[in-house]
N, C-alpha and C positions, 0 to 999 in steps of 0.2 A: 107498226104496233107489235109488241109483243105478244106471244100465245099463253095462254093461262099457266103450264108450266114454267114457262120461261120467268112468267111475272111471281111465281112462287117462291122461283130459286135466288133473282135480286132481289126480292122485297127481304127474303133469309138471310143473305148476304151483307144487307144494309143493317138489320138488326144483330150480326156479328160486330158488324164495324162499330156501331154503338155503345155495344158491351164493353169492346175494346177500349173502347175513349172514358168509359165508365161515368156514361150519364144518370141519372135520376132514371126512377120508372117512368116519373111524370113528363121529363124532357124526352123519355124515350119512346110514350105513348102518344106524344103531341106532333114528334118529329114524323113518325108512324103516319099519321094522317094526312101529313103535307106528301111524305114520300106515295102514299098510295093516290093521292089525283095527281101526281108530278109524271110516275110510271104508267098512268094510262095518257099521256098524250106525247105531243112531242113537241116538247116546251123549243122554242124561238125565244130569240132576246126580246120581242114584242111580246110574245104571251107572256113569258117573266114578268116586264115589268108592270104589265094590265095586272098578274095575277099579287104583285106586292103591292100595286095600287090601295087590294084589298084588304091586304094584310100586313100594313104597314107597320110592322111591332117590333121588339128586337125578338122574339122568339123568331118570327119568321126570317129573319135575316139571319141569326145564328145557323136554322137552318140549311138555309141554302147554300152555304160555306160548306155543312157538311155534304151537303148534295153534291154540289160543283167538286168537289174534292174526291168524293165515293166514284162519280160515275164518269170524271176526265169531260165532262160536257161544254163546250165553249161558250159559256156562258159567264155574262159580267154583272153585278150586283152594282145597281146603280148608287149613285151617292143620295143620301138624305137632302133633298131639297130645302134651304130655307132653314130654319131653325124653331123647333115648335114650341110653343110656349109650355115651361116646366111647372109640372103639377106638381101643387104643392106636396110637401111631407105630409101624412099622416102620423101624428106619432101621443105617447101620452106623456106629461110631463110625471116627476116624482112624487106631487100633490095627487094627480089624478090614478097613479096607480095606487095609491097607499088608499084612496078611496076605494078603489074599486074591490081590494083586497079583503078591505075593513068591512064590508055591505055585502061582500057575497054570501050565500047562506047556507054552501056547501065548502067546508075549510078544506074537500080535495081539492076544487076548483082554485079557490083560492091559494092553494102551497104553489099548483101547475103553473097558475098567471106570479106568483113572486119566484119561479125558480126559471120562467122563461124571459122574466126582466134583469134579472141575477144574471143568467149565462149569456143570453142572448143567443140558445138552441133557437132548433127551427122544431116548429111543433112534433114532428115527425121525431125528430132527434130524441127529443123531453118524453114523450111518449115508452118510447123503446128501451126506457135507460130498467135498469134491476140491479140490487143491490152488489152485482159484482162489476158494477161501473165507478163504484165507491172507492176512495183509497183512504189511508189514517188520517191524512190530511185531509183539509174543507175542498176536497174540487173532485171533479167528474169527471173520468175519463170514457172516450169510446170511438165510435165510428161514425163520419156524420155524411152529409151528404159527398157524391162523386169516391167513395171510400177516403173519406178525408180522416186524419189521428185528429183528434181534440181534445183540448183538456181547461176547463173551463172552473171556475172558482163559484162556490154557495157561502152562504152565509148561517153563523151556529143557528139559526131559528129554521134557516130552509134545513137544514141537516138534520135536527130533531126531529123538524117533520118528516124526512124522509125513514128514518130510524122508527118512528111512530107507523109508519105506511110498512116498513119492512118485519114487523114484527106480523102484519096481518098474512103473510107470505107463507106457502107454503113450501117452498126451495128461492135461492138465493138469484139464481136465473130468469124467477118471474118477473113480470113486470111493474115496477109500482103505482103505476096510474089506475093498469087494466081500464083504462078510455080509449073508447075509439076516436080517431081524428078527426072525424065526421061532427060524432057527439062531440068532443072538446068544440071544436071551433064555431058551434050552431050555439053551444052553452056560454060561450067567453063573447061570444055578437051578442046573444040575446041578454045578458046580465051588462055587458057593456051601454048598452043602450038604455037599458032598464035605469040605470045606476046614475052614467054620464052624462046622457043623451046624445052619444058619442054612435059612429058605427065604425067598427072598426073590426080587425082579423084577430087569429092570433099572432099573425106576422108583422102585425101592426108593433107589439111588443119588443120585436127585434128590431124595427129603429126606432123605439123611446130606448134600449139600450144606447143602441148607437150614438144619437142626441144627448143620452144623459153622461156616456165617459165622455164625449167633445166640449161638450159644457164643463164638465169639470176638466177639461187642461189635456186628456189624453192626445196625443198625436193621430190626424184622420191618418196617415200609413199605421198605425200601429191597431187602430181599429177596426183596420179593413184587415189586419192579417188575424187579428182576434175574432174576427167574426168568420174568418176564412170564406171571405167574399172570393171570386173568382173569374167569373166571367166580365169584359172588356165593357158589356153595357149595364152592367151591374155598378163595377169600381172604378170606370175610367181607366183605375192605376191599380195593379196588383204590387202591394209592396210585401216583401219579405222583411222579418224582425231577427237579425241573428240572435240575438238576446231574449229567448224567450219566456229565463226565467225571471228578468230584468220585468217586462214584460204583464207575464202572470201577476207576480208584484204587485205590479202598477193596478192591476185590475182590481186587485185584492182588495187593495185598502179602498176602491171606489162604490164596491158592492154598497147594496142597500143592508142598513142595520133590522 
């Protein structure tokens, strides 16, 4: 067993290597939890797979990639038994958001939920954007999850709006929503439900994106690299688009009017 210092100095070590890889807070707060019951015992290929028995998810098996990798540990990540039955999509079609748009009764909410079906941001993304994310053109650029560049196309109505929201600004670097992620996503459940009778996130919005360019003809590689999916139990397949303004294009003309 390790001594309290020693557990200080790799648990600091594991959170270097983290940075390094430039996960999420959230991947990096999640990984955090498994590394600290992993470094109080002394994991065998039996406690292993007892302990993924529990936590049979991809998050914990991404993990333990990172584990087995950080700490050289002989340790083998067993294979997914069997084949589990795939939970359906959650997602909303272009009827059920134009409702949900048209019936909400705060038109900030309502810009947030038409410019996160527009880009197909992740809430976090939508939230953080200020008017120096803007370019002359209809699209968005910034930084998104894992420091990923992205650059994402709105639509002239989501753009007035946001023009409408930047006038209320008092420097260009503030935020346009000024929503917490908390408040958005307790607000877009409870109006969703209210509305739909739907339950859903606001992550839910990012596959009615996905769903709504597939259904109109986009190529699934070209939507995974537009949504800048990434992880193997995410996309299966990370495809690259060298044409990315071919691309943009494409997306352009699919946005919602």
């Amino acid at each position: 067993m390790l001594s309290p210092s020693e557990t200080e100095t790799i648990t600091q070590e594991y959170h270097n290597h983290l940075a390094n890889l430039k996960y999420s807070a959230n991947t990096t707060a999640q990984y955090s939890l498994y590394f600290n019951t992993f470094i109080t015992q002394e994991p065998t290929q039996a406690w292993l797979e007892t302990w993924l028995r529990k936590h049979n998810n991809a998050m914990a098996r991404a993990f333990l990639k990172t584990f087995i990798t950080f700490t050289q540990v002989s340790l083998t990540i067993p294979p997914i038994k069997g084949r589990a039955k795939q939970k359906e999509l959650n997602y909303l079609t272009p009827e059920d958001i134009n409702k949900l748009i048209t019936s909400i009764p705060n038109p900030k909410y309502a810009l947030l939920i038409r410019l996160l079906y527009e880009t197909g941001l992740r809430i976090s993304e939508a939230l953080s954007l200020t008017p120096l994310n803007r370019t002359p053109e209809l699209t968005l650029k910034g930084i998104g999850k894992g420091n990923k560049e992205y650059t994402v196309n709105i639509s002239d109505e989501t753009g007035q709006g946001l023009n409408y929201l930047a006038e209320t600004l008092l420097a260009d670097n503030e935020q346009y929503f000024r929503i917490g992620r908390h408040q958005a996503h307790n607000y877009i459940k409870a109006q969703a439900y209210k509305i739909l009778n739907r339950k859903i996130t606001p992550h839910t919005l990012r596959h009615s994106t996905a769903m709504r360019l597939k259904k109109q003809g986009l190529p699934i590689e070209d939507i995974k690299t537009y949504l800048r999916h990434e992880h193997i139990s995410t996309t299966n397949i990370y495809a690259h688009t060298e044409n990315k303004e071919a691309l943009l294009k494409t997306a352009r003309n699919l946005i919602i009017n």
